[in-house]
Rosetta silent file (secondary structure, phi, psi, omega in degrees, C-alpha in Angstrom):
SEQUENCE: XXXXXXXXXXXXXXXXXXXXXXXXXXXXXXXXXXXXXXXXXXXXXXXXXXXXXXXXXXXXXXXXXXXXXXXXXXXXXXXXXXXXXXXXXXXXXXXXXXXXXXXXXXXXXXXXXXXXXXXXXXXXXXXXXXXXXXXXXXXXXXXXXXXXXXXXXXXXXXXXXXXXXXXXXXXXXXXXXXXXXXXXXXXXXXXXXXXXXXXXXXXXXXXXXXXXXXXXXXXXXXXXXXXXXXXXXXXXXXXXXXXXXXXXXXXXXXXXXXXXXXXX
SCORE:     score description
SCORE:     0.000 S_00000001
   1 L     0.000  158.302 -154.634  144.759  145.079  147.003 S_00000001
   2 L  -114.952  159.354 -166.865  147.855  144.055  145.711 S_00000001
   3 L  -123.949  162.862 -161.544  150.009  141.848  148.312 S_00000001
   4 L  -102.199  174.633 -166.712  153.693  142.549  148.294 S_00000001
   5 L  -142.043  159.779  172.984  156.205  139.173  147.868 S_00000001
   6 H   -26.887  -61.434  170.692  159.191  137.838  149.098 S_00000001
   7 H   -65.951  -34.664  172.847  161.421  138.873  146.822 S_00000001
   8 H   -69.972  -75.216 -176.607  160.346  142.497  146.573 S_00000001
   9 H    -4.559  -57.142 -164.097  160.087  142.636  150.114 S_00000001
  10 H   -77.541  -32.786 -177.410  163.922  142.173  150.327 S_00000001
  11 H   -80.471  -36.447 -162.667  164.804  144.523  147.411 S_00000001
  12 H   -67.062  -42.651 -150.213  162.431  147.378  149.474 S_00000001
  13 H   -96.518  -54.591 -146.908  163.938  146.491  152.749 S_00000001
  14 H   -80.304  -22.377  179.939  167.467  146.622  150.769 S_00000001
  15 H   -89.534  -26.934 -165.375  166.525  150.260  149.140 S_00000001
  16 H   -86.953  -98.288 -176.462  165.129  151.172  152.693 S_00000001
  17 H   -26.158  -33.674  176.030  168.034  150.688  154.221 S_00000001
  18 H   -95.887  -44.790  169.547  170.606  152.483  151.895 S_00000001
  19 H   -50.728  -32.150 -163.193  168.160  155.315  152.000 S_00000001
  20 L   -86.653  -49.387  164.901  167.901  155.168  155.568 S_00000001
  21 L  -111.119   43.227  154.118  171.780  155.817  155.397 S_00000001
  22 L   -89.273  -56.245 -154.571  171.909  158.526  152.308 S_00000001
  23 L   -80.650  -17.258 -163.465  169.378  160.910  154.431 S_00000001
  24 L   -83.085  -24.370 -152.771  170.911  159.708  157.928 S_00000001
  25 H   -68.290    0.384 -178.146  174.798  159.825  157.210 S_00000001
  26 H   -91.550  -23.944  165.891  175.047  163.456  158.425 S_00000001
  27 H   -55.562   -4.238  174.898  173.663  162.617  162.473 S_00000001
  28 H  -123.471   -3.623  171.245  176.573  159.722  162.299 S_00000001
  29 L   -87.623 -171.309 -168.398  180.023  160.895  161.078 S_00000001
  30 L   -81.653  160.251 -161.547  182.616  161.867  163.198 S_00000001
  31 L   -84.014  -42.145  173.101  183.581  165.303  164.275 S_00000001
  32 L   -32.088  -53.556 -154.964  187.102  164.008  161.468 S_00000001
  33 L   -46.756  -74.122  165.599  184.619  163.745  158.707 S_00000001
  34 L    85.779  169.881 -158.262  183.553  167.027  157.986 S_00000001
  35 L   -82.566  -59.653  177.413  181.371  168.499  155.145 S_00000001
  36 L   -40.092  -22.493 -177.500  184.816  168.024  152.713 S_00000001
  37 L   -88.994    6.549 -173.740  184.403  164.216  152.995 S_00000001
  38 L  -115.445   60.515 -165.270  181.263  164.127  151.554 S_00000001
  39 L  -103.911  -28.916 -171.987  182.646  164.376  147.746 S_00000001
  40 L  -110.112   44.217 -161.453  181.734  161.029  148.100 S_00000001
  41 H   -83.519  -18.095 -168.722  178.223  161.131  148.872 S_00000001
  42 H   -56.642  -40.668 -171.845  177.574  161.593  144.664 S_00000001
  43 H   -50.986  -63.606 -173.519  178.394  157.676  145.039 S_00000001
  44 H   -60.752  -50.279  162.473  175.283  156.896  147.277 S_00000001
  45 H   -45.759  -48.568 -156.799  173.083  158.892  145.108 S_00000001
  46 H   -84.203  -20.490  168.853  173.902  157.082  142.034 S_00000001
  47 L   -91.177    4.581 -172.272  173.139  153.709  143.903 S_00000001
  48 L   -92.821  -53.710  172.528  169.972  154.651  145.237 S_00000001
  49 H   -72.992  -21.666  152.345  167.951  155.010  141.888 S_00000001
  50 H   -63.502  -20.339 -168.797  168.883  151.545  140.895 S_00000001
  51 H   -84.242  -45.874  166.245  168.087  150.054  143.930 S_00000001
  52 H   -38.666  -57.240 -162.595  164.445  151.759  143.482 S_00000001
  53 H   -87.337   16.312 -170.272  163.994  150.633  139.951 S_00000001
  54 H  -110.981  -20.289 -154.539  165.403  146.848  140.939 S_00000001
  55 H   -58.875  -73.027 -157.060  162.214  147.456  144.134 S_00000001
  56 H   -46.350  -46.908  152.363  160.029  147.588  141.181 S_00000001
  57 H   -22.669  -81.577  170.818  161.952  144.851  138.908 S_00000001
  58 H   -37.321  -64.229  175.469  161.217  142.071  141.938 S_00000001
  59 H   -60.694  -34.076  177.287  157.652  142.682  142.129 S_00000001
  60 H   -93.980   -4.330 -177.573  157.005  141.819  138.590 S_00000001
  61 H   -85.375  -28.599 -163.029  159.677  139.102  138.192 S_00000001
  62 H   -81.273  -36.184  158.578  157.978  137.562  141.573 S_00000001
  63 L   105.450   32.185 -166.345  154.649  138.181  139.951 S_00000001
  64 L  -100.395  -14.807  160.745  152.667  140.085  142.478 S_00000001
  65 L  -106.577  136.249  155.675  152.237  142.653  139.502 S_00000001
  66 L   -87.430 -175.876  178.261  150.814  141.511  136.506 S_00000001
  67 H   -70.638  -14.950  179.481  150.341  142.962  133.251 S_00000001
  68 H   -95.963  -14.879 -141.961  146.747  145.021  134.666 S_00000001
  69 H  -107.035   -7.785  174.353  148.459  145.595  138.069 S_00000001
  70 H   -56.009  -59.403 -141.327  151.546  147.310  135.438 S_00000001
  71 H   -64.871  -37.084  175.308  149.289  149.075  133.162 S_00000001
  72 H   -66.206  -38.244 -175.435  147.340  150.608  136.140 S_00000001
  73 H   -60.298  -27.649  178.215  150.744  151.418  138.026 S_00000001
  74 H   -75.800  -35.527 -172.488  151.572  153.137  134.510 S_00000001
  75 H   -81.009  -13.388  164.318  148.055  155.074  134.269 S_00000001
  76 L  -125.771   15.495  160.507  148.441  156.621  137.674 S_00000001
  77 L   -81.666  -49.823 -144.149  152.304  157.340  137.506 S_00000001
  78 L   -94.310   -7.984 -172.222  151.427  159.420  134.499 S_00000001
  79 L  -107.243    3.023  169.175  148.744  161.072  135.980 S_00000001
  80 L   -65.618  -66.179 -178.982  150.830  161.643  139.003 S_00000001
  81 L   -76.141  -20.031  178.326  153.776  163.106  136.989 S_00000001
  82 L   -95.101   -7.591 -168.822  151.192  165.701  135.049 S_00000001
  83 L   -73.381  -26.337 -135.340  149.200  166.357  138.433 S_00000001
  84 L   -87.900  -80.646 -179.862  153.023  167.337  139.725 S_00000001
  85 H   -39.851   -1.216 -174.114  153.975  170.234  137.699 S_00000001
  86 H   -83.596  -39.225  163.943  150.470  172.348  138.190 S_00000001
  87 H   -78.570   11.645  172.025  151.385  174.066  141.397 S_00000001
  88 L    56.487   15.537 -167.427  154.826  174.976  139.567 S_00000001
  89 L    81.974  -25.984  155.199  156.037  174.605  143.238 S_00000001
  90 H     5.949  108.030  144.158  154.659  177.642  144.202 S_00000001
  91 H    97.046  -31.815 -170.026  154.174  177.989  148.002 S_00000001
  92 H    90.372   29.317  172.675  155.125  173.780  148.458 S_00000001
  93 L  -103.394  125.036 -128.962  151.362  173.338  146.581 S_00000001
  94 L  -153.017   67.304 -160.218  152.257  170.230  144.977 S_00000001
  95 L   -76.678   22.490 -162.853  148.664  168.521  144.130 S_00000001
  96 L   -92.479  -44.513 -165.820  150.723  165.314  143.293 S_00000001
  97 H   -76.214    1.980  172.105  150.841  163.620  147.132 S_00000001
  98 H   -58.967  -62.612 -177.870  147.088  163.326  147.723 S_00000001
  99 H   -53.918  -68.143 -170.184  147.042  160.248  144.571 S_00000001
 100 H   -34.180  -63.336 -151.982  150.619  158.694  146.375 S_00000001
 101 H   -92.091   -1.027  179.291  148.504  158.508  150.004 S_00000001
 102 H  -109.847  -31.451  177.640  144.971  157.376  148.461 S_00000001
 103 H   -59.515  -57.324  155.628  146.637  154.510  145.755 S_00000001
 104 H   -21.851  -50.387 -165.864  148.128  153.099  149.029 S_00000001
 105 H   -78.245  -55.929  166.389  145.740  153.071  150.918 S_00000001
 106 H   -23.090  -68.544 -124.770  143.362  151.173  148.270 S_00000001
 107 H   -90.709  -39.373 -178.475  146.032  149.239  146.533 S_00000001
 108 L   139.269  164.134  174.737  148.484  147.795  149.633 S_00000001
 109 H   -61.981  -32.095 -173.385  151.772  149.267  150.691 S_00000001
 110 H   -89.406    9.815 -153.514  153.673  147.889  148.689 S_00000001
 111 H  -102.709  -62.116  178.378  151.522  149.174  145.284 S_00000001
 112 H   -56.326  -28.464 -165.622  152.099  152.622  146.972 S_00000001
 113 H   -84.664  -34.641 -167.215  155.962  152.353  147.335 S_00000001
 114 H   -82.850  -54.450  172.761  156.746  151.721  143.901 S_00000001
 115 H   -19.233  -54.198 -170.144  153.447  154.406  142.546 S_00000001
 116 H   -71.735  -27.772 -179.461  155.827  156.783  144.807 S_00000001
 117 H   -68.587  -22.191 -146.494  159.405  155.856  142.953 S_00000001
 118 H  -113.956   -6.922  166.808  157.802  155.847  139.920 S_00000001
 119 H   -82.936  -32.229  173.781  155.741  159.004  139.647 S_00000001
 120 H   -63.094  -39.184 -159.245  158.704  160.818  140.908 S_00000001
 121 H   -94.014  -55.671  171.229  161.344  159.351  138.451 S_00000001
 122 H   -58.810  -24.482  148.898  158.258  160.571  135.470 S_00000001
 123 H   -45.685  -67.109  152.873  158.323  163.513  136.721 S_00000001
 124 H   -32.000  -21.399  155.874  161.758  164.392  136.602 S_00000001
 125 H   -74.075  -20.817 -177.135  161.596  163.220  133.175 S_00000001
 126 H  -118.083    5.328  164.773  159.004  165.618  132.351 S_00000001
 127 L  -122.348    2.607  155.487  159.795  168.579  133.747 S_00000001
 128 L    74.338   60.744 -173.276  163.666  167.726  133.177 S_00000001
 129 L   -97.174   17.044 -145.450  163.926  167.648  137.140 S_00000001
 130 L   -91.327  156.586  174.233  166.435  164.964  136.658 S_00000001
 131 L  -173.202 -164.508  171.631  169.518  165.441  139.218 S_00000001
 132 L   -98.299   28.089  156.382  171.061  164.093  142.295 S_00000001
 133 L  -105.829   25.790  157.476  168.415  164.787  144.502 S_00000001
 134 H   -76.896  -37.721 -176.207  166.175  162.591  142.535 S_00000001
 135 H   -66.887  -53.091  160.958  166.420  159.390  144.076 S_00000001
 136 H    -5.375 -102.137 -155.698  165.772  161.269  147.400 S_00000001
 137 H   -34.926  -32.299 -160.516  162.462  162.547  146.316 S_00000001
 138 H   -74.566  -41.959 -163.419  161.468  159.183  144.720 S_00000001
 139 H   -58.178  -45.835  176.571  162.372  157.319  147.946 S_00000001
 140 H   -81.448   18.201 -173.891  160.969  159.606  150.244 S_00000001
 141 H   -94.583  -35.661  168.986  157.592  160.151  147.955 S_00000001
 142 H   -49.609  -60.497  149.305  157.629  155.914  148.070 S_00000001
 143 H   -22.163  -53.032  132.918  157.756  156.069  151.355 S_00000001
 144 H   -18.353  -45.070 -169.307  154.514  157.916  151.653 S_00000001
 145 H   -72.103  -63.442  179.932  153.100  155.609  149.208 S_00000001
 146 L   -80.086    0.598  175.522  153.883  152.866  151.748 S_00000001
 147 L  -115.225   -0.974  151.692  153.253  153.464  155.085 S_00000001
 148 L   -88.961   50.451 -173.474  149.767  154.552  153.878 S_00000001
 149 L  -127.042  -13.181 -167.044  149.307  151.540  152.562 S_00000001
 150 L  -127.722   18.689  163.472  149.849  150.314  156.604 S_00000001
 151 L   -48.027  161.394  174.644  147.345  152.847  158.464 S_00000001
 152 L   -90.265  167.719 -165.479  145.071  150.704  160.807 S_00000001
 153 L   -56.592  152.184  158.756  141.654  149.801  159.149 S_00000001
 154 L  -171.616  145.519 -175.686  138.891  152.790  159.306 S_00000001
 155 L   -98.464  177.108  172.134  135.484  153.044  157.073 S_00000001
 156 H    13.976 -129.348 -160.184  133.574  156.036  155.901 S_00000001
 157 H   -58.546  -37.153 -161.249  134.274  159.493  157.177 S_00000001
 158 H   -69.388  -26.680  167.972  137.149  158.194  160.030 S_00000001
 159 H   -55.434  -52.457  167.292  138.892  157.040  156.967 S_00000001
 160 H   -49.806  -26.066 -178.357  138.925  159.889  155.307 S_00000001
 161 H   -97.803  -21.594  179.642  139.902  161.880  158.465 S_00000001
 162 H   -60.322  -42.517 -169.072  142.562  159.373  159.340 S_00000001
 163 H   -74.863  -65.887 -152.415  144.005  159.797  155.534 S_00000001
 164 H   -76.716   -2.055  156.653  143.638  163.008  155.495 S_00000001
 165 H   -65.232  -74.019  173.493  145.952  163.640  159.079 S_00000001
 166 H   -20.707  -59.741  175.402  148.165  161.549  157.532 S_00000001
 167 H   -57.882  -25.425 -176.767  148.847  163.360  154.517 S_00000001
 168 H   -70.767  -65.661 -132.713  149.062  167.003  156.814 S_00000001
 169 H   -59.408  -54.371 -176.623  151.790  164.628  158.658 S_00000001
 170 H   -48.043  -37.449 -167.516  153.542  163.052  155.308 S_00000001
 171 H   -52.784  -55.668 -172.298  153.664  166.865  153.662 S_00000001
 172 H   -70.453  -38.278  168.190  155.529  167.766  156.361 S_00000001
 173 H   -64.495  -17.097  156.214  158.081  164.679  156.846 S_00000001
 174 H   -69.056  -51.882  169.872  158.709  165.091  153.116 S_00000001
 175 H   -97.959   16.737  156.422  160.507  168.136  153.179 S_00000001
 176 H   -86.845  -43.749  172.792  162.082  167.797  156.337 S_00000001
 177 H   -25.047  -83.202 -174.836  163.378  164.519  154.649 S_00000001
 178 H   -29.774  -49.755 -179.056  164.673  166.589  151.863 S_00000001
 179 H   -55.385  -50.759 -170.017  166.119  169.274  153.877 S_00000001
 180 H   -35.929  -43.473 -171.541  167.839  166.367  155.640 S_00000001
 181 H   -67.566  -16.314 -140.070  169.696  165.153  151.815 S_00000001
 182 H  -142.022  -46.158 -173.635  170.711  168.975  151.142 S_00000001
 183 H   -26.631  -56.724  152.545  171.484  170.650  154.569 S_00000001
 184 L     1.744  -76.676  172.013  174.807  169.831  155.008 S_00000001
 185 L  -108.073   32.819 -164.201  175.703  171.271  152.269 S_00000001
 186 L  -120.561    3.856 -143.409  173.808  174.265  151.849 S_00000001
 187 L  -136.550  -21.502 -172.489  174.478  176.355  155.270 S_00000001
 188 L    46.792 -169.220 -148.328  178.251  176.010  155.338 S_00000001
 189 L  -125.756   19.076  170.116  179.927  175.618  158.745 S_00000001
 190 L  -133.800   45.491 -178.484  179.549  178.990  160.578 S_00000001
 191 L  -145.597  160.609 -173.594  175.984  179.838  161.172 S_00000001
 192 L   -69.839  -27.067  165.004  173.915  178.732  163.517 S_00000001
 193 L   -67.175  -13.795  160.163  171.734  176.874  161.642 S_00000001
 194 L   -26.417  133.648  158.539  174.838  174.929  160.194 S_00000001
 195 L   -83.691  131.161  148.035  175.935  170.888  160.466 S_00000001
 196 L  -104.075  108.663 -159.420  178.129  170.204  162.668 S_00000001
 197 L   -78.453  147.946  178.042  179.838  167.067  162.047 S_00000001
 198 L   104.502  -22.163 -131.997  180.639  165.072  165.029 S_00000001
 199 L   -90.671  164.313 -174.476  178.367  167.218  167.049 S_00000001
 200 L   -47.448  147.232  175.653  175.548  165.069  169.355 S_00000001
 201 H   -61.401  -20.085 -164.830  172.313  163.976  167.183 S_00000001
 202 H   -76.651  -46.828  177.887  170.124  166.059  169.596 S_00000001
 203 H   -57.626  -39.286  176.202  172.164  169.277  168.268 S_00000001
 204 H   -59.038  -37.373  169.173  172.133  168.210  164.843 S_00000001
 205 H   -55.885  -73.455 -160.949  168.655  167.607  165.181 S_00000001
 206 H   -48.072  -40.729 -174.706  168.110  171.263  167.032 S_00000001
 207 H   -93.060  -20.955 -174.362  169.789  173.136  163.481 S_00000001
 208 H   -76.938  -70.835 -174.886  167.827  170.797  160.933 S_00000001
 209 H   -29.253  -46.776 -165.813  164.920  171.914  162.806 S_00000001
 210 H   -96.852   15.403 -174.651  165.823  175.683  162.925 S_00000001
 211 H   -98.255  -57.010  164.596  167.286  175.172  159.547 S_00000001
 212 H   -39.338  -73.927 -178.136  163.468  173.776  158.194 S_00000001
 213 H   -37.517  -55.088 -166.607  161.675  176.539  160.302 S_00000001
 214 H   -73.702  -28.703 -137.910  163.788  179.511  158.764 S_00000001
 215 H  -120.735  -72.473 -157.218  163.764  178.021  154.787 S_00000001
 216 L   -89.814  -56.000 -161.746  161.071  175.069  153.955 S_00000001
 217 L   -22.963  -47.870 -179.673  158.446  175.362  156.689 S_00000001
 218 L   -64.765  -11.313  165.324  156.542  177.881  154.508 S_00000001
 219 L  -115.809  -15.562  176.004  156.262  175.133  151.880 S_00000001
 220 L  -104.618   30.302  132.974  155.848  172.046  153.639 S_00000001
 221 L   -62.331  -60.065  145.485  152.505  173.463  155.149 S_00000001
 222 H   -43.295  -50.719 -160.458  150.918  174.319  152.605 S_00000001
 223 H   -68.086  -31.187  171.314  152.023  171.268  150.516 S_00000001
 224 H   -77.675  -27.701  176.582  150.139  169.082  153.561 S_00000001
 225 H   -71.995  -13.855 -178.285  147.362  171.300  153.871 S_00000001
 226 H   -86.588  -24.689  148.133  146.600  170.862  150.080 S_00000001
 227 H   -31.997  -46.249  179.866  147.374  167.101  150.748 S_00000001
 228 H   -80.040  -45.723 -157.013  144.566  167.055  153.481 S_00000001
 229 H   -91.948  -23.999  144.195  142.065  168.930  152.037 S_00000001
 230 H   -77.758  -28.109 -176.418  141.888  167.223  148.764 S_00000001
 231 H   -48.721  -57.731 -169.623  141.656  163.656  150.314 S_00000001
 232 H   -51.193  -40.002  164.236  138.916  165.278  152.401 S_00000001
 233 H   -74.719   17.521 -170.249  137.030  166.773  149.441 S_00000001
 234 H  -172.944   -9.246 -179.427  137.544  164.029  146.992 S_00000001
 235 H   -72.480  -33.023  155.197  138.725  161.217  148.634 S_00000001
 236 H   -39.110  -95.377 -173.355  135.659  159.389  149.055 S_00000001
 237 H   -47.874  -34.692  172.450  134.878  158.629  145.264 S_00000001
 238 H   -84.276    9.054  150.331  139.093  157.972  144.118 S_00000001
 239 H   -75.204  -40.467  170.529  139.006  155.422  146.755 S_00000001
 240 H   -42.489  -57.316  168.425  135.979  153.774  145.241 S_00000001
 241 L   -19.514  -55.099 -153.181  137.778  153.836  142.113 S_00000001
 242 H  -111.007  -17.733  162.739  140.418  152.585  142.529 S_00000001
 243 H   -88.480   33.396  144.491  139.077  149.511  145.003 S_00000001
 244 H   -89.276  -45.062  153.633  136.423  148.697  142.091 S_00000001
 245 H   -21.160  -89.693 -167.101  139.581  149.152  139.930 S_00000001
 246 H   -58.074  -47.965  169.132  141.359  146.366  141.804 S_00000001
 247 H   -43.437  -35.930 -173.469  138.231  144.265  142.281 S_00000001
 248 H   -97.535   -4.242  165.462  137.569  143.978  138.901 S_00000001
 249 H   -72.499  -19.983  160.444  140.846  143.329  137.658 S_00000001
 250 L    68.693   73.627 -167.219  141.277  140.360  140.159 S_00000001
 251 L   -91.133  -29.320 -149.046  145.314  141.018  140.271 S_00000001
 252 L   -98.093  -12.960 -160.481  145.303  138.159  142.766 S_00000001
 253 L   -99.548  130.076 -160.886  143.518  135.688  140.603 S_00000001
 254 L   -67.422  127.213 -165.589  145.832  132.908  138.717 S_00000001
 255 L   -95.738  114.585  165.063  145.153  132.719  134.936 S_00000001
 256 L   -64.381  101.406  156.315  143.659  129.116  134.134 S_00000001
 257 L  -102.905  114.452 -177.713  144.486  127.927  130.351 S_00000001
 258 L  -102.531  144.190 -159.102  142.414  125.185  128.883 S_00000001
 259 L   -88.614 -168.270 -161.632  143.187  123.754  125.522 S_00000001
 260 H   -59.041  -48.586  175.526  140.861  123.522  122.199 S_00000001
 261 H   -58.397  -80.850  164.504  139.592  120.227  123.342 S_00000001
 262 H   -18.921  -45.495 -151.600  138.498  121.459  126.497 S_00000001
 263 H   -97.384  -41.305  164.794  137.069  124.420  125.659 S_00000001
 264 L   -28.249    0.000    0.000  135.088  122.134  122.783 S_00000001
């Protein structure tokens, strides 16, 4: 497992936070604000994917990734981003968030958060997915990454059933997320399902909900049930994997140099 450091810690909590108010800012303006004020939400996007890629920066300038804990974070981003594109979106089946919630769980949380920014950002590169609902996706697919990385301990099968509720749960909290970044504006301001800015959080809540139910629902079901049902059918052996991985790569262990004479 890979342990997360100071310094990242602080860029994650600082990317957390600004994320935290990109998907949140429509439950908090003012009935003044209005949908028209949010020409400058374009802003917030554009400050989000740096803040991701600085998450990722911090862990290797701090040194809690190395060059094996890179090359694996590269070999299962890429296999992330080709895993992504196979349900074409179809339906929300999306075979990509199984790897995000089992790489966590193995690797540590914070091994999961950037595996979620960073499979997400290759993706978008490779299916030319790139836009302003990218950082979104990366944060809340990091996200994913990282709070399975903080399930409570369970062995053998309870793991596996523990993971794979989890993943039903994440499927769904991913595209409500999403809906959250997009709603706003996609509903305009005379239907019932509509934001109303200013209006109480409970209401605002009450149309993202029946706004999810009428639109997304039909995809973020599926995308958890496929999310469940591979951990359960497969989840056993890519957790071995990838904790044999990490054993034998020793990410934790401090590289000793001894000179000529020494080694003589």
């Amino acid at each position: 497992m890979i342990r997360w450091r100071p310094r990242a810690a602080a860029a994650l909590a600082l990317a957390s936070a600004a994320g935290l108010a990109a998907f949140g800012w429509p439950l908090l303006t003012d009935a003044g604000s209005g949908v028209a004020h949010a020409q400058d939400a374009p802003w917030l996007f554009a400050l989000l994917l740096p803040m991701l890629i600085a998450v990722v920066l911090a862990e290797i300038a701090d040194g809690g990734m190395d060059a094996k804990a890179v090359a694996l974070l590269g070999v299962l981003a890429a296999v992330g981003a080709a895993l992504r594109p196979l349900g074409g979106g179809a339906a929300g089946l999306e075979p990509v968030f199984f790897l995000l919630v089992l790489a966590g769980r193995a690797l540590g949380a914070g091994f999961g958060f950037v595996l979620g920014a960073v499979t997400m950002f290759a993706s978008a590169l490779l299916t030319g997915g790139v836009g302003p609902w990218l950082p979104f996706q990366m944060l809340a697919a990091a996200w994913m990454g990282f709070l399975a990385g903080c399930l409570p301990r369970a062995c053998g099968r309870g793991e596996l059933v523990l993971l794979a509720g989890y993943g039903m749960l994440a499927g769904l909290v991913y595209g409500l997320l999403l809906n959250l970044s997009s709603w706003p504006y996609l509903t305009g301001l005379s239907t019932s399902l509509s934001y109303v800015p200013g209006a109480p959080v409970p209401e605002n809540l009450r149309r993202l909900f029946a706004f999810t139910l009428a639109t997304s629902l039909g995809f973020d079901i599926p995308r958890g049930l496929l999310t469940a049902t591979v951990i359960l059918m497969a989840g056993r052996p890519i957790l071995l994997a990838l904790r044999r991985a990490a054993r034998r790569a020793a990410f934790e262990t401090e590289p000793e140099f001894e000179t000529r004479a020494e080694a003589g």
